[in-house]
C-alpha positions as CSV (number, residue, x, y, z in Angstrom):
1,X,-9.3,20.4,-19.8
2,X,-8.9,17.8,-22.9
3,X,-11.3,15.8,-23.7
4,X,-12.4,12.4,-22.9
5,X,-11.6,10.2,-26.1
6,X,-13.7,6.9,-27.1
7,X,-13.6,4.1,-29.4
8,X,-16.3,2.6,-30.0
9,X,-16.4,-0.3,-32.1
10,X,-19.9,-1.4,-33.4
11,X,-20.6,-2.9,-37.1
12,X,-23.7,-1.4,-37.0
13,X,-22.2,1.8,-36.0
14,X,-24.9,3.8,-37.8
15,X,-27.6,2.3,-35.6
16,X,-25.8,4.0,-32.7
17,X,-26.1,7.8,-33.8
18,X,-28.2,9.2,-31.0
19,X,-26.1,7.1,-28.5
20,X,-23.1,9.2,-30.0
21,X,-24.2,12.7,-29.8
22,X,-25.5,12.6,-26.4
23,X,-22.1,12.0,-25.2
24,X,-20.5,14.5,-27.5
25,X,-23.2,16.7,-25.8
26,X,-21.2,15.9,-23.0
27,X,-18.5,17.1,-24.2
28,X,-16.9,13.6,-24.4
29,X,-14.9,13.0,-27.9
30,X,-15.6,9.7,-29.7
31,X,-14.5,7.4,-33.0
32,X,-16.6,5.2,-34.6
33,X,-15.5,1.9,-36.4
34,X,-17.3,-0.7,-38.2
35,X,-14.9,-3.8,-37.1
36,X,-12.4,-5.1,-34.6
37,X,-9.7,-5.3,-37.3
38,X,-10.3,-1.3,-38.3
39,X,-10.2,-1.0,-34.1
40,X,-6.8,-2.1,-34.1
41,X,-5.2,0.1,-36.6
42,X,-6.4,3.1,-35.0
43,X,-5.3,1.9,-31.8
44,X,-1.6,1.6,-33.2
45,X,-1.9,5.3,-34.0
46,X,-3.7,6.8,-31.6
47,X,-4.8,7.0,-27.7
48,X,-8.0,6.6,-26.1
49,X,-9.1,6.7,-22.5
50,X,-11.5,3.7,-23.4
51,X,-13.1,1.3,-26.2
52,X,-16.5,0.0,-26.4
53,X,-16.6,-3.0,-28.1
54,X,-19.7,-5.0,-29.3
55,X,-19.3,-8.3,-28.1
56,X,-20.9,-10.0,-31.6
57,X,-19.0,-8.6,-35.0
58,X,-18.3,-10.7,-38.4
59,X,-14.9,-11.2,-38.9
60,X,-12.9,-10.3,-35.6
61,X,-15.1,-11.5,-33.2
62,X,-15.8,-9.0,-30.4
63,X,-13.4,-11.6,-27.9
64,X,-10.7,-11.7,-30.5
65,X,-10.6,-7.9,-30.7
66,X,-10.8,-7.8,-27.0
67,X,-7.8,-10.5,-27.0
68,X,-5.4,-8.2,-28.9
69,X,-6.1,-4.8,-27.6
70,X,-5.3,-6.1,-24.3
71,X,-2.0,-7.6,-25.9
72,X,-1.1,-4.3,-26.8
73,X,-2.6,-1.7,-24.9
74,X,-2.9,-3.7,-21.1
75,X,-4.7,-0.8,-19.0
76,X,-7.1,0.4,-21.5
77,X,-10.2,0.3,-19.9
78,X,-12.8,-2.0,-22.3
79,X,-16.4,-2.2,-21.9
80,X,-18.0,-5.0,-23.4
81,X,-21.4,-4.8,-25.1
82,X,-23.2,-7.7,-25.7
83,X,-26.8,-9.2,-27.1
84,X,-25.7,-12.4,-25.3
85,X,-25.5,-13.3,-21.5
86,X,-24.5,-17.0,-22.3
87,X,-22.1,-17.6,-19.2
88,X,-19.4,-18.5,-21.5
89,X,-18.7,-15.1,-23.3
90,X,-18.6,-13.1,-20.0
91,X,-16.4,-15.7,-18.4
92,X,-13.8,-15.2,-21.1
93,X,-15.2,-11.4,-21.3
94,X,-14.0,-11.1,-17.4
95,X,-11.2,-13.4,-18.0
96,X,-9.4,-10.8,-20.4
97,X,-9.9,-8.0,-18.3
98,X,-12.8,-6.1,-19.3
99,X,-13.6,-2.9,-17.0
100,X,-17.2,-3.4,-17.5
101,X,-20.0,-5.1,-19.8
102,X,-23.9,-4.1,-20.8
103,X,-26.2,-5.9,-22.3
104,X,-27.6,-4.9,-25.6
105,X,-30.3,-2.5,-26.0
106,X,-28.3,-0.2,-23.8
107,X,-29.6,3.4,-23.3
108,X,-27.3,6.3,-23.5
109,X,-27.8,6.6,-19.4
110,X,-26.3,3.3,-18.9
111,X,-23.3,4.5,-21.4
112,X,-22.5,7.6,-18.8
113,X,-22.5,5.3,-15.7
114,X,-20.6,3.2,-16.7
115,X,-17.8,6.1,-18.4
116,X,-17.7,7.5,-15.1
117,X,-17.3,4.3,-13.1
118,X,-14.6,4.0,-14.9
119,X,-12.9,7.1,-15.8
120,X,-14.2,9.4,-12.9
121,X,-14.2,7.1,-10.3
122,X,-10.8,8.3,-8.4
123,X,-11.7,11.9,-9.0
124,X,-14.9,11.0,-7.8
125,X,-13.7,9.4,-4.7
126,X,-10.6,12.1,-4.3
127,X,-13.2,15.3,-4.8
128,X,-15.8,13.5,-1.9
129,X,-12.8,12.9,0.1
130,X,-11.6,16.1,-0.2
131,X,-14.7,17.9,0.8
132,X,-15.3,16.1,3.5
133,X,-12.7,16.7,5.2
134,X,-13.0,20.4,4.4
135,X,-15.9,20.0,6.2
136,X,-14.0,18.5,8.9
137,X,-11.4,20.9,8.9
138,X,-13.1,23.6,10.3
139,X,-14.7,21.3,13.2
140,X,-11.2,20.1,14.0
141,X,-9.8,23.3,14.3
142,X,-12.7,24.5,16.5
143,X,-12.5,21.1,18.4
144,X,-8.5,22.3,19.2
145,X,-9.1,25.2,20.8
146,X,-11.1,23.5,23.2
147,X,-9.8,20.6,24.2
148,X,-8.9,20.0,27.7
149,X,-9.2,16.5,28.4
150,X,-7.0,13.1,27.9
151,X,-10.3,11.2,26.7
152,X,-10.6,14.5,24.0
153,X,-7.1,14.5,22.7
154,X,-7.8,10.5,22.0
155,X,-10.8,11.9,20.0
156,X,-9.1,14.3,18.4
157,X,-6.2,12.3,17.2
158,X,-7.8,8.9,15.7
159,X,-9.6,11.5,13.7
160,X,-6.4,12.9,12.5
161,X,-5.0,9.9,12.2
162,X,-8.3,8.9,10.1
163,X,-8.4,11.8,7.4
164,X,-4.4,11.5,7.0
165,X,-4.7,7.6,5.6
166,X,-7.8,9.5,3.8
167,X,-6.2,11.6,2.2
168,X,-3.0,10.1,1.2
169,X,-4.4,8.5,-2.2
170,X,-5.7,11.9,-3.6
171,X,-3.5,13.9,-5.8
172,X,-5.0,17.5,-4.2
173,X,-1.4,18.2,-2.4
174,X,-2.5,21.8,-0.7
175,X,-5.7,19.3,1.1
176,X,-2.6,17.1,2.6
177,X,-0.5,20.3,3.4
178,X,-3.4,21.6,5.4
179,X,-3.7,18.2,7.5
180,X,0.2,18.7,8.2
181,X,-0.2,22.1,9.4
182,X,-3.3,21.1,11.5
183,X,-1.1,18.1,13.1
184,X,1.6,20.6,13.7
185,X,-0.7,22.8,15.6
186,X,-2.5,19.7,17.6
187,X,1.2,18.5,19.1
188,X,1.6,22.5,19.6
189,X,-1.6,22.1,22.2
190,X,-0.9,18.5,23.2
191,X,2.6,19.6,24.5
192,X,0.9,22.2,26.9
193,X,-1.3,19.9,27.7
194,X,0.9,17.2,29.1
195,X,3.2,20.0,30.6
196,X,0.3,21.1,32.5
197,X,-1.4,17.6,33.5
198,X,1.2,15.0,32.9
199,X,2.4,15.4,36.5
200,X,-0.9,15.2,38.4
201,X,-2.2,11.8,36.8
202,X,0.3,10.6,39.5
203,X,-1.8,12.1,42.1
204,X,-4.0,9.9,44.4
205,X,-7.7,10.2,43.7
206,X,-6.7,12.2,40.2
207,X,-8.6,11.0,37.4
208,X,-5.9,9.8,34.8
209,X,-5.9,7.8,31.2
210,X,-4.7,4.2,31.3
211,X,-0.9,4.3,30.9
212,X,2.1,1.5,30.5
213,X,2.3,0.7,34.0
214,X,-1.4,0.6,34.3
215,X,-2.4,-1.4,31.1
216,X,-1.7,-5.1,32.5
217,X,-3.8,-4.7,35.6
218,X,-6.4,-2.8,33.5
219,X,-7.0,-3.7,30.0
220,X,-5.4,-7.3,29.7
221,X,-5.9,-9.5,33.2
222,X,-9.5,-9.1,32.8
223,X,-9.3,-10.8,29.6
224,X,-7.1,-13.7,30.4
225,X,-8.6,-17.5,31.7
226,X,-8.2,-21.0,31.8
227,X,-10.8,-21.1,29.2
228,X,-9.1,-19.5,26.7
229,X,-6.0,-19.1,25.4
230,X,-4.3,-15.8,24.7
231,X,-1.7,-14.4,22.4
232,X,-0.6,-10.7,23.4
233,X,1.4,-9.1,20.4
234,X,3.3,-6.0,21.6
235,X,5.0,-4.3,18.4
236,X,7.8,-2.4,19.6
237,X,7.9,1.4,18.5
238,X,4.4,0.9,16.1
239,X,2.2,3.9,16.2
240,X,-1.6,4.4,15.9
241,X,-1.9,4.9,12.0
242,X,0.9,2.2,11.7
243,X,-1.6,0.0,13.0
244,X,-4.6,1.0,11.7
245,X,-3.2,0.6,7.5
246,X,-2.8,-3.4,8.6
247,X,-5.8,-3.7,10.9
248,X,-8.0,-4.8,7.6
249,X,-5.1,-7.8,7.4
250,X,-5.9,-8.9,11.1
251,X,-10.0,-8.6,10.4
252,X,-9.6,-11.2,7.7
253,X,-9.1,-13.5,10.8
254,X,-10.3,-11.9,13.7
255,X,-13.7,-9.8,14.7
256,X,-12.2,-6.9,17.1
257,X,-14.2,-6.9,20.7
258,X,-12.6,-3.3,21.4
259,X,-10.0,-0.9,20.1
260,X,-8.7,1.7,23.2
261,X,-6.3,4.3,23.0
262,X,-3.8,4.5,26.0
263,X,-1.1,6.5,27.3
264,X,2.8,6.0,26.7
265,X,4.6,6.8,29.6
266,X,7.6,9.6,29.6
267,X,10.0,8.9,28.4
268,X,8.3,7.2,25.4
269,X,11.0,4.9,25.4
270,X,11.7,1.1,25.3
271,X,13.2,0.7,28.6
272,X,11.0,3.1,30.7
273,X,7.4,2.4,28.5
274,X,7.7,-1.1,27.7
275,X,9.5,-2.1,30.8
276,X,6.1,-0.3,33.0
277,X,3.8,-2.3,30.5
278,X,5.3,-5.9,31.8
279,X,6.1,-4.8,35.6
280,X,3.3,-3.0,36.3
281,X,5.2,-0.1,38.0
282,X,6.2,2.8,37.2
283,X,10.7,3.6,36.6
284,X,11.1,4.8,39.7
285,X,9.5,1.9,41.6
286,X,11.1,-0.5,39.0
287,X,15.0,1.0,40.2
288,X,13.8,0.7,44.2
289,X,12.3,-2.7,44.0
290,X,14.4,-4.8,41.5
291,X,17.0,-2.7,41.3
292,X,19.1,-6.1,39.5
293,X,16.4,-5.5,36.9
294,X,16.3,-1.7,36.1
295,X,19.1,0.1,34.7
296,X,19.6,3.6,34.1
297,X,20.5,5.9,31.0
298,X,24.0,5.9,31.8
299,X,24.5,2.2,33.2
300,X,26.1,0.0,30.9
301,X,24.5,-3.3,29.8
302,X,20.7,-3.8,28.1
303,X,17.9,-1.8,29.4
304,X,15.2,-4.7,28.7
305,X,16.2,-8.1,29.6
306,X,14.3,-8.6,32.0
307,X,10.7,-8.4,31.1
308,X,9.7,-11.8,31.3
309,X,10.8,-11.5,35.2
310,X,9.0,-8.1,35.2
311,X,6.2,-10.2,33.6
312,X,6.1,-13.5,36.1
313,X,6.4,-10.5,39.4
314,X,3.6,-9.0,38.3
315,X,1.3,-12.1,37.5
316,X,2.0,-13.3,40.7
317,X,1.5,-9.5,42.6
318,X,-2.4,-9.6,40.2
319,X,-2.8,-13.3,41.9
320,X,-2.7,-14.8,38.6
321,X,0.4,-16.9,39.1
322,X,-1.9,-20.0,38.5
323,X,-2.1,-19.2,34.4
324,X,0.4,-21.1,32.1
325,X,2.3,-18.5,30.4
326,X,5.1,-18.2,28.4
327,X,7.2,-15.0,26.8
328,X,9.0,-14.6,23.7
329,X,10.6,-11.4,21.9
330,X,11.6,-11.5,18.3
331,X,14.5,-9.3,17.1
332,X,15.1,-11.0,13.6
333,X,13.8,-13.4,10.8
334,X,15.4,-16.4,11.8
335,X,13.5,-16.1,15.5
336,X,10.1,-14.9,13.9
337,X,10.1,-18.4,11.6
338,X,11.2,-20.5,14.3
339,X,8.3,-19.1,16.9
340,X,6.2,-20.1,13.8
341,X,7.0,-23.9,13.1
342,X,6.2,-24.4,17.1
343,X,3.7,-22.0,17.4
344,X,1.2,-25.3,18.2
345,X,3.1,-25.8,21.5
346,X,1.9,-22.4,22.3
347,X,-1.9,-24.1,23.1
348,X,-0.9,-25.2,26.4
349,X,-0.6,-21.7,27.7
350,X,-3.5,-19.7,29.3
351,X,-0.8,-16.8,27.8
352,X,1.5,-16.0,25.4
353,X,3.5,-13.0,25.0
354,X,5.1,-11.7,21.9
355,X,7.4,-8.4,21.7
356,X,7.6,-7.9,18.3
357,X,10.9,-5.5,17.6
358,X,10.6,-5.0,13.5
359,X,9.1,-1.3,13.6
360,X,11.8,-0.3,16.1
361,X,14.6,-1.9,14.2
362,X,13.0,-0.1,10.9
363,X,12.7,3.3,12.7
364,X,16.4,3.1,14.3
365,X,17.6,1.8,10.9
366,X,16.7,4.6,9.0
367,X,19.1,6.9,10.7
368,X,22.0,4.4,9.7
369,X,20.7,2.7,6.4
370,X,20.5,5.6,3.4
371,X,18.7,2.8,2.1
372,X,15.5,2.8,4.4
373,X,15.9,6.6,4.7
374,X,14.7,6.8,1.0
375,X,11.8,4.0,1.3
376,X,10.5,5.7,4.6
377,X,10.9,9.5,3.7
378,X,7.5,10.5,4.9
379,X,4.7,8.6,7.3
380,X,3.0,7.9,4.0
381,X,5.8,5.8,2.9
382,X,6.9,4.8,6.6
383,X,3.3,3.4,6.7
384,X,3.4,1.4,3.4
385,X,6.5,0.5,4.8
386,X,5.0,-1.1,7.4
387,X,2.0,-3.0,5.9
388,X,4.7,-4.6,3.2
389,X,6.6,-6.0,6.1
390,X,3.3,-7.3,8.2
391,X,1.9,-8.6,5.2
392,X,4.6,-11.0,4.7
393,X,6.0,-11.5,8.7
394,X,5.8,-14.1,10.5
395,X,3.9,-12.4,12.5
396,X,1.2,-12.6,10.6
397,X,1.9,-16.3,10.4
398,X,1.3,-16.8,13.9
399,X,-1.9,-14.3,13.9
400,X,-3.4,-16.8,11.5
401,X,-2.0,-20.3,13.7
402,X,-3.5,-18.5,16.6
403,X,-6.9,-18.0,15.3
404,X,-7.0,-21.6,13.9
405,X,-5.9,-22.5,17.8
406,X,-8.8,-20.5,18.9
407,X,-6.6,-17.6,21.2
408,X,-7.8,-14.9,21.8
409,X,-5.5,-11.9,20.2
410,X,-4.5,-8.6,21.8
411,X,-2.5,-6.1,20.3
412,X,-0.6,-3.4,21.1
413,X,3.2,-1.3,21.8
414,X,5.2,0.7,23.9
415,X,5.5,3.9,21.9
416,X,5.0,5.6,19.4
417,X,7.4,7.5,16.9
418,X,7.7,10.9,15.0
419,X,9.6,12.0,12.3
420,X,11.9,14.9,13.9
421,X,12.2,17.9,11.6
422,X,13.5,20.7,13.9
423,X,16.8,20.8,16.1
424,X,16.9,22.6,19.6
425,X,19.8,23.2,20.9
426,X,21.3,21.7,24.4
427,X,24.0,21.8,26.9
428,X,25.0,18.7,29.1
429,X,27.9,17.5,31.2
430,X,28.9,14.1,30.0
431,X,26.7,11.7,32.0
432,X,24.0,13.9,29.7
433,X,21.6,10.9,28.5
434,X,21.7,10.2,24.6
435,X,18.8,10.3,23.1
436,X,17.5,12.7,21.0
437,X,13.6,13.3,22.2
438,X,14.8,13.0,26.0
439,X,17.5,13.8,27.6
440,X,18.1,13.5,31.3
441,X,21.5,15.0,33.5
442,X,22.7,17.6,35.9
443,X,22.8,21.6,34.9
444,X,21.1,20.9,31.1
445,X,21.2,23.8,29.6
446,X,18.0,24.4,26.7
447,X,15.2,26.7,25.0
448,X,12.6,26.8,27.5
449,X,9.5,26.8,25.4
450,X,10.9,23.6,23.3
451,X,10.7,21.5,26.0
452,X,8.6,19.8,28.6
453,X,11.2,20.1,31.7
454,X,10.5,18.3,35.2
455,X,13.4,19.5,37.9
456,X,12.0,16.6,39.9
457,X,12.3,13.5,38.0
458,X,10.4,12.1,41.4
459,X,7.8,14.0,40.4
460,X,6.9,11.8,38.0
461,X,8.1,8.6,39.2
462,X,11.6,8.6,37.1
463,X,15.0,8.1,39.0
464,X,17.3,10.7,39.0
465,X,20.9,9.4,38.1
466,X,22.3,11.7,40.6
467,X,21.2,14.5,43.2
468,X,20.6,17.3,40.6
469,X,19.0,15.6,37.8
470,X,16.5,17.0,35.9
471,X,14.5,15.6,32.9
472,X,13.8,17.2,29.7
473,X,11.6,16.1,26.7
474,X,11.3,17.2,23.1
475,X,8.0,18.7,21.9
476,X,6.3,18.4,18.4
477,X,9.0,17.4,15.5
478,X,12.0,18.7,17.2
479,X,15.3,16.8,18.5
480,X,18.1,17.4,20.5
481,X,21.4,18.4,19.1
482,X,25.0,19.3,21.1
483,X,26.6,23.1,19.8
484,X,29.3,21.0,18.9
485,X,29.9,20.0,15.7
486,X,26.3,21.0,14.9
487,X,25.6,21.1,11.1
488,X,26.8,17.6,10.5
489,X,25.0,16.3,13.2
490,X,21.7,18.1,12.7
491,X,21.6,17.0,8.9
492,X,22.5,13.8,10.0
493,X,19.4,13.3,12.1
494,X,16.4,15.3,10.6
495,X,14.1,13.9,8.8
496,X,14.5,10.9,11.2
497,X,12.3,8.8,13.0
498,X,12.5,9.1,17.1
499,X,11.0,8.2,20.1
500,X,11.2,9.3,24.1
501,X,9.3,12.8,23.5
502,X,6.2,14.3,23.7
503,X,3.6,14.4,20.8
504,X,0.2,12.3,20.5
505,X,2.7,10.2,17.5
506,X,4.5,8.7,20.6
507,X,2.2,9.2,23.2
508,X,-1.2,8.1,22.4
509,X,-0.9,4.7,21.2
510,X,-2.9,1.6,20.7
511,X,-4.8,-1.6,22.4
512,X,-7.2,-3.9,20.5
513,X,-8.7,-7.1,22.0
514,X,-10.1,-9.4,19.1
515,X,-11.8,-12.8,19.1
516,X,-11.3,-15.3,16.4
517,X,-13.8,-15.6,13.4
């Protein structure tokens, strides 16, 4: 490993001698100079990882050094060393950039602390972050074998979810290759888990996780009154660590009351999960009871223009058609910005919905814009992705009108999304659905164990477009591709991000209730 090279710039250099061999004793490598003029000509021909530089020098004043290593060398860490702690010198001091500053006599103690504040800190923070989790590993790995419960798998994914936005800023690759593999295995289980209990959280008396068409009557009545005002946010398509990279945005204005994790609905799909979200009901109840509000797979026309009537039939159904409330869903800019310059009309409601659709038009972009297929080539970069855009949304706009307002702010989606990897081959006639985590037809025709099949779409309170339809959905990374003209299409589409399947990515998604500050 090479060594750690130093300036360090003293004119009474000599005075410093034991200060200097303790760190070569450390194995650290450093130059001496008398003067911030010699300091500059070594600079122009070498490198060094940093300078100390005394603060009080005759002729180039320990500023004026500091002034014209920073014109040329910008990231060089400097620590300033000073007899003085007049304000003025360490306002200009911090003014130029200085990593650090000590005052003068310094022992050799405070010289180490402050190298590896500086120098070690990320490979401080990467090798604590890395054993940690290898800590964690092998819990986590235990912990999947065992789990058997909704309220578990929760558990067990926010804690993925946690050590992958861990991990993403070290540089140990094989750490973040491990996580990957451990993901992979978790979707493996969670795929069994939902083929085996999906069905029965359906069942009278059956203890089952909060879902779409149980979150309204649930998780957001209780928090709505004439009191206070409320803004529910539903971002289309926006999965759990999606939201958790902006959630330190949102804390700058809110305090969070409670964070829950809740159940997407199959398919995890706009029409079917955020369709049971406003209704209250689940797809098949939706087709029997407004049947001139539900459409089917195959039927032509939008699948979600109706939720503000979904919305009003189930406020009134809740007995709570006496609140003032008011819907909105953005699908560009233009309507973001213009919900923002009237966002004060907005008070007079007990509640205000917002459906959010950026993360769904980023996630069905990528398949058809090369360019957002580089930028979001990973769920590192889809996340960063994300934060960019929420950082400067209008969204986040109205987030900060509605705390001034005083509403009250809940947060959540429809679905999540995964990044498909792996094609499985099926067969369908041509009223086949089209989407490629879920398909749904007569005589489908696929690999058995890479799918979560229901013959009954009844069974699980879907409609069934004709006598003999069955549903099937995706598990893990994997999507749907036709024999027919397979290669094209299957390089087309891996590597994508989809939604309708079944993997705690789209499933297990998130609701946060927060007050203003």
């Amino acid at each position: 490993m090479n060594k750690i090279k130093i300036l360090w710039v003293d004119d009474e250099i000599d005075l410093l001698k034991p200060h200097i061999l303790f760190l070569e004793k450390k194995n650290y490598l450093v130059t001496k100079c008398n003067s911030g003029s010699e300091a500059i000509d070594i600079l122009d021909e070498e490198n060094f990882d940093i300078v100390f530089l005394d603060e009080n020098m005759p002729g180039l004043s320990g500023l004026e050094t500091l002034h014209e290593i920073k014109e040329k060398k910008d990231n060089l860490p400097v620590v300033m060393i000073t007899k003085s702690e007049e304000e003025y010198i360490m306002e200009e001091a911090i003014g130029n950039k200085i990593a650090d500053y000590l005052i003068k006599p310094v022992n050799p103690n405070q010289i180490l602390l402050s190298l590896k504040k500086n120098l070690d800190h990320s490979r401080l923070i990467s090798e604590k972050t890395t054993s940690n989790y290898q800590q964690e590993f092998r819990k986590i790995a235990m912990d999947l074998s065992m789990v058997n419960t909704y309220e578990e798998w929760v558990s067990l994914y926010q804690k993925l979810v946690y050590w992958e936005i861990q991990l993403e800023d070290i540089e140990d690759a094989g750490m973040f290759e491990i996580l990957e593999s451990q993901k992979n295995e978790a979707n493996t289980h969670f795929g069994k888990f939902i083929e085996k209990n999906y069905a029965d959280w359906f069942e009278p008396n059956t203890e089952a996780p909060i879902m779409s068409h149980t979150l309204f009557k649930e998780k957001i009545a209780p928090e709505l009154s004439k009191e206070q005002p409320t803004l529910l946010v539903v971002i289309d398509n926006l999965r759990y660590d999606q939201w958790k990279v902006f959630e330190p945005i949102i804390n700058n204005y809110y305090k969070k009351e409670t964070e829950d994790a809740f159940f997407s609905i199959l398919p995890t799909a706009t029409q079917y999960a955020r369709n049971a979200i406003f209704s209250g009901l689940m797809p098949s109840d939706m087709e029997k009871l407004f049947p001139k509000y539900w459409k089917n797979d195959t039927d032509e026309g939008g699948k979600n223009l109706f939720e503000a009537e979904f919305l009003e039939t189930q406020l009134k159904r809740l007995g709570l058609s006496h609140l003032e409330h008011e819907y909105f869903k953005i699908t560009n800019l233009k309507a973001g910005k213009k919900l923002v310059d009237n966002f004060k009309s907005l008070k007079k409601n007990d509640l205000s919905v917002v459906v959010y659709n950026f993360v769904d038009m980023l996630s069905h972009s990528k398949t058809e814009m090369e360019v957002v297929k580089e930028l979001a080539s990973n769920d590192k970069a889809y996340r960063s992705l994300t934060h960019s855009w929420f950082k400067n949304s209008p969204l986040l706009e109205m987030i900060q009108q509605a705390q001034q307002l005083g509403f009250k702010l809940i947060l959540t989606t429809d679905h999540g999304t995964i990044n498909v990897k792996n094609p499985s081959k099926v067969i369908g006639d041509r009223d086949t659905s089209l989407n490629l985590r879920y398909k749904t037809g007569r005589s489908l025709t696929y690999e058995d164990k890479e799918v979560v099949a229901f013959k009954n779409p009844k069974e699980i309170h879907l409609p069934s477009i004709s006598m003999s339809s069955s549903f099937i959905f995706a598990k893990n990374d994997l999507f749907f591709a036709y024999p027919n003209n397979y290669n094209h299409y299957v390089s087309y589409f891996r590597n994508t991000y989809q939604h309708g399947g079944v993997s705690l990515e789209e499933m297990v998604i998130p609701f946060v209730v927060f007050n203003p500050k």
